[in-house]
KOLDREN-872632 format. One record per residue: residue number from 1; residue in one letter; x, y, z of N, C-alpha, C in turn. Coordinates in steps of 0.2 Angstrom, whole numbers, plus 5000, padded with zeros to 4 digits. Atoms other than C-alpha are relative to their C-alpha. Layout:
N
+------+------+------+------+------+------+------+------+------+------+------+
! resi ! resn !  nxx !  nyy !  nzz ! caxx ! cayy ! cazz !  cxx !  cyy !  czz !
+------+------+------+------+------+------+------+------+------+------+------+
!  NUM !    A !    X !    Y !    Z !    X !    Y !    Z !    X !    Y !    Z !
...
+------+------+------+------+------+------+------+------+------+------+------+
This chain:
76
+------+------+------+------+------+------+------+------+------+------+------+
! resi ! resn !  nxx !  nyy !  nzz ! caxx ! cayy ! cazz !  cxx !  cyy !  czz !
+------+------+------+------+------+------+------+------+------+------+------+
!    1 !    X ! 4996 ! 5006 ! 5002 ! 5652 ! 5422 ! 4652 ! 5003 ! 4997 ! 5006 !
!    2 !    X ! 4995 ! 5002 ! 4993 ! 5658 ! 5409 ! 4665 ! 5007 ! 4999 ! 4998 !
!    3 !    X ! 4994 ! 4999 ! 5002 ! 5675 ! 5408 ! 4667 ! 5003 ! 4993 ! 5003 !
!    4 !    X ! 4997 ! 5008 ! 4999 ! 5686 ! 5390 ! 4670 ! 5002 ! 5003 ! 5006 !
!    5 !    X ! 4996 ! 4999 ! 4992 ! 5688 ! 5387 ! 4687 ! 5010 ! 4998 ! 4999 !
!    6 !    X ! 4994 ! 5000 ! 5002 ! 5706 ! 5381 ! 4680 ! 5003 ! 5007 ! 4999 !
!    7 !    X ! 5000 ! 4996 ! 5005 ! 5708 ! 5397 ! 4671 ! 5001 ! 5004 ! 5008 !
!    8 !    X ! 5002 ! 4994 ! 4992 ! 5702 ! 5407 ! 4689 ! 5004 ! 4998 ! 5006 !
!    9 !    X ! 4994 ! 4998 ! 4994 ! 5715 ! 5399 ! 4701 ! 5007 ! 4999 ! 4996 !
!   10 !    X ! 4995 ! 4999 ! 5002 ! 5729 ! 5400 ! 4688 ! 5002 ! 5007 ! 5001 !
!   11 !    X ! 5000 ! 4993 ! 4999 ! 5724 ! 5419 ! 4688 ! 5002 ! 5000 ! 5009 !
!   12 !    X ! 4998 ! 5001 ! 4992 ! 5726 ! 5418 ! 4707 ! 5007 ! 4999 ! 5002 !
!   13 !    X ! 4993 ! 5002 ! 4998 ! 5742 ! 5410 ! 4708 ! 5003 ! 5005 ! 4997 !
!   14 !    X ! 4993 ! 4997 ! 5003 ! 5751 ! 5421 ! 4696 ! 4996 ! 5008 ! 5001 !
!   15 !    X ! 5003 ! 4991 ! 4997 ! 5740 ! 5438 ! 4702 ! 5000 ! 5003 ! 5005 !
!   16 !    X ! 5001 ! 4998 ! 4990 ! 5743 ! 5443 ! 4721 ! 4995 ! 5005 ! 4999 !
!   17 !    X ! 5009 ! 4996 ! 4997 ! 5728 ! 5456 ! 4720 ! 4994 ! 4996 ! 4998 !
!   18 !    X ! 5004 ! 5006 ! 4997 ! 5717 ! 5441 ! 4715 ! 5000 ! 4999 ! 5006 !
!   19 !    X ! 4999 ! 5007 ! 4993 ! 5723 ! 5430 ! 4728 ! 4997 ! 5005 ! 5006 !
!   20 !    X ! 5002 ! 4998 ! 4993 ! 5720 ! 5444 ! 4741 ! 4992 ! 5004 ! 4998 !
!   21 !    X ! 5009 ! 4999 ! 5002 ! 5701 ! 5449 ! 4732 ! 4998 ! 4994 ! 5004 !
!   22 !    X ! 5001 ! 5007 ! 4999 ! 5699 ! 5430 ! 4736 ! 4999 ! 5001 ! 5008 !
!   23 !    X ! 5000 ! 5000 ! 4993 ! 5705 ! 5433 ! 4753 ! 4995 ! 5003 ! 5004 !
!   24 !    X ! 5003 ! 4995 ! 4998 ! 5698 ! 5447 ! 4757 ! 4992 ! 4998 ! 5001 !
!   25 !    X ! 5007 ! 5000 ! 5002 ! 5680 ! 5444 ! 4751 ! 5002 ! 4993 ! 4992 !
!   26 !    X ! 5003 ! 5002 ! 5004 ! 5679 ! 5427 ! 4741 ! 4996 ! 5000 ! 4995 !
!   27 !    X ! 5002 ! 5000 ! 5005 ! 5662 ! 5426 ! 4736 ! 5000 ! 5008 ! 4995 !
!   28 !    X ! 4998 ! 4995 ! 5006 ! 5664 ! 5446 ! 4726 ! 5003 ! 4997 ! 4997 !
!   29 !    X ! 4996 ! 5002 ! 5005 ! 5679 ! 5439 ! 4720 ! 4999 ! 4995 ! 4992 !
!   30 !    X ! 5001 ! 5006 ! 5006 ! 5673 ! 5424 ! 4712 ! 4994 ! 5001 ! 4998 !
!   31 !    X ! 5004 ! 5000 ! 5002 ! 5657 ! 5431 ! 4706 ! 5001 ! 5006 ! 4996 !
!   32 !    X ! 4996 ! 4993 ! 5004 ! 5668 ! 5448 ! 4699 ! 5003 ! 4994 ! 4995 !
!   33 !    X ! 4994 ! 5004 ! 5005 ! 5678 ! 5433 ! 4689 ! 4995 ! 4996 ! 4998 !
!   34 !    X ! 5005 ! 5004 ! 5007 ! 5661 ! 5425 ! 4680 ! 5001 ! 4992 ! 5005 !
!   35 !    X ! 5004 ! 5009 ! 4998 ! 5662 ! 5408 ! 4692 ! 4994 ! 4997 ! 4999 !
!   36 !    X ! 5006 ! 5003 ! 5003 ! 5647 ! 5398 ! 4690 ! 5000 ! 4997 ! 5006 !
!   37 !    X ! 5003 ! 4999 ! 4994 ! 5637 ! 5394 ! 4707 ! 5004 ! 4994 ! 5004 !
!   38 !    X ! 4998 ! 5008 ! 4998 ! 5645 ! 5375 ! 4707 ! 5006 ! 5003 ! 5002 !
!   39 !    X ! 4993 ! 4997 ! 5001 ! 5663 ! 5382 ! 4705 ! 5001 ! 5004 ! 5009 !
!   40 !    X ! 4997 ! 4997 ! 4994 ! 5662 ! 5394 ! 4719 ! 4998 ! 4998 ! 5007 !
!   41 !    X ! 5002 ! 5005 ! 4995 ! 5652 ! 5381 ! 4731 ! 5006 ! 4997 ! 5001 !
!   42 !    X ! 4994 ! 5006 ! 4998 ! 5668 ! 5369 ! 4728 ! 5005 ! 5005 ! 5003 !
!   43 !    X ! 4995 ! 4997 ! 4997 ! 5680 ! 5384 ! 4732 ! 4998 ! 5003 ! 5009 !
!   44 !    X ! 5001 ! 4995 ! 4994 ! 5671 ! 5391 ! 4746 ! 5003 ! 4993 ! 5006 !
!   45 !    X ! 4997 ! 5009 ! 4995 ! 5674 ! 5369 ! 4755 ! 5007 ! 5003 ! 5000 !
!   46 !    X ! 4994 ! 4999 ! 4999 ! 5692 ! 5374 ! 4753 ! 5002 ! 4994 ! 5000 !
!   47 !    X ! 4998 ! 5009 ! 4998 ! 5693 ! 5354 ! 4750 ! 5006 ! 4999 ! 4994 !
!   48 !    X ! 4995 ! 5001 ! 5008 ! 5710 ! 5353 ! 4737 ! 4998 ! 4992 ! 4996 !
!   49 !    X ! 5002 ! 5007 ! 5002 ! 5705 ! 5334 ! 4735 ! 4995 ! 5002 ! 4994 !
!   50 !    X ! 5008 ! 4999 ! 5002 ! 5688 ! 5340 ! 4729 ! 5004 ! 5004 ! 4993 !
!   51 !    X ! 5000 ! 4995 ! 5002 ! 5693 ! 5356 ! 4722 ! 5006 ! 4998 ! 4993 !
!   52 !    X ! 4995 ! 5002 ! 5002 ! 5708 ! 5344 ! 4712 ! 4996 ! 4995 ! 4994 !
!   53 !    X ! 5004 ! 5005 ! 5003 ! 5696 ! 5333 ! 4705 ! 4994 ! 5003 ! 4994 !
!   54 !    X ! 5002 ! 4994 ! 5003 ! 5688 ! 5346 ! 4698 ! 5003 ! 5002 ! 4993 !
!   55 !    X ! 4993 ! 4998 ! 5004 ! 5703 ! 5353 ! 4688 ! 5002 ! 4995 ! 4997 !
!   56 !    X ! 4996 ! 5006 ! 5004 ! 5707 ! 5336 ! 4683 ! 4992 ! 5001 ! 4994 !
!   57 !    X ! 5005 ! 5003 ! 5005 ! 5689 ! 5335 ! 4675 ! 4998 ! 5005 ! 4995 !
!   58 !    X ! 5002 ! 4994 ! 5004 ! 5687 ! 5352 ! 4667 ! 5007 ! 5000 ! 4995 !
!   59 !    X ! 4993 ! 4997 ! 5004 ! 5707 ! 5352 ! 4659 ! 5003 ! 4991 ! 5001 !
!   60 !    X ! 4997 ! 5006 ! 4995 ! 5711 ! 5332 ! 4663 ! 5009 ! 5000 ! 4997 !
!   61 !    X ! 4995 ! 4999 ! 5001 ! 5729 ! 5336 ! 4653 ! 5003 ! 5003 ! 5003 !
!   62 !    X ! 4995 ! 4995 ! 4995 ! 5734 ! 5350 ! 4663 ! 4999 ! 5002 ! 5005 !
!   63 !    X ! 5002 ! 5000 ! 4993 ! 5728 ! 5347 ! 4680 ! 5006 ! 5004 ! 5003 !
!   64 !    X ! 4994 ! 4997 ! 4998 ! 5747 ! 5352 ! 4684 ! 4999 ! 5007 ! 5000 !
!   65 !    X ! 4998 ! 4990 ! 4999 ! 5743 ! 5371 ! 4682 ! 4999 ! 5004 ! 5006 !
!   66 !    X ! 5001 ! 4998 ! 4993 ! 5735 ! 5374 ! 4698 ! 5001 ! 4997 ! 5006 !
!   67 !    X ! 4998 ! 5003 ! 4995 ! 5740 ! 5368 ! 4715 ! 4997 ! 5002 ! 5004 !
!   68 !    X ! 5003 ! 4998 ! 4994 ! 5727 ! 5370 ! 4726 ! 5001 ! 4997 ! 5007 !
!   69 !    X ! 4998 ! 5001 ! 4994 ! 5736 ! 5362 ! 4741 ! 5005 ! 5006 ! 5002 !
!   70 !    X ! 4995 ! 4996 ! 5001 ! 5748 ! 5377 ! 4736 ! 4994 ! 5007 ! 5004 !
!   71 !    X ! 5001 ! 4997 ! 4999 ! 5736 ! 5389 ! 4736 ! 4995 ! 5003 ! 5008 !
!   72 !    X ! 5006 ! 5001 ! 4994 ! 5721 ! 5385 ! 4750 ! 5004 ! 4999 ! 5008 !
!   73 !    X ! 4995 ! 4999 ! 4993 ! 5737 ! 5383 ! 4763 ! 5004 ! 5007 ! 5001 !
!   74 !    X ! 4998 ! 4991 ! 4999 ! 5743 ! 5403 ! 4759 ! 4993 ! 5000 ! 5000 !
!   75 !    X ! 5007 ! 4995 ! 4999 ! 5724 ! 5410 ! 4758 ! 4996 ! 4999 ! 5008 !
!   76 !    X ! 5005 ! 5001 ! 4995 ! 5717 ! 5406 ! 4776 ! 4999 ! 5006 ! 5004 !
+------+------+------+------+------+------+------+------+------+------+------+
């Protein structure tokens, strides 16, 4: 099953042992959380624009749940 890139950096923000699987070792991470090959291409850019735009098109109502400027400026 893939998993919503929405859904998979909510989990992040509100899971510190994500966030640091992520750090650690991205691709495991996001291939242990069911991403889909597109998803984990856009994550790996680190582009929030991109990565925002995204979020907006998969969830366009609650784009507000995830903060990838929040996020991709603590995981470097």
């Amino acid at each position: 099953m893939t998993t919503l890139l929405t859904d998979y950096l909510v989990d992040m923000e509100l899971d510190a042992s994500k966030a640091t699987a992520f750090r650690e070792n991205p691709g495991a991470a996001m291939a242990a959380a069911g991403l889909s090959k597109k998803h984990r291409l856009l994550l790996q850019s680190r582009n929030p624009s991109k990565i925002q735009r995204a979020v907006f098109a998969e969830r366009p109502f609650e784009a507000a749940l995830c903060r990838p400027n929040v996020l991709f400026n603590t995981i470097q």
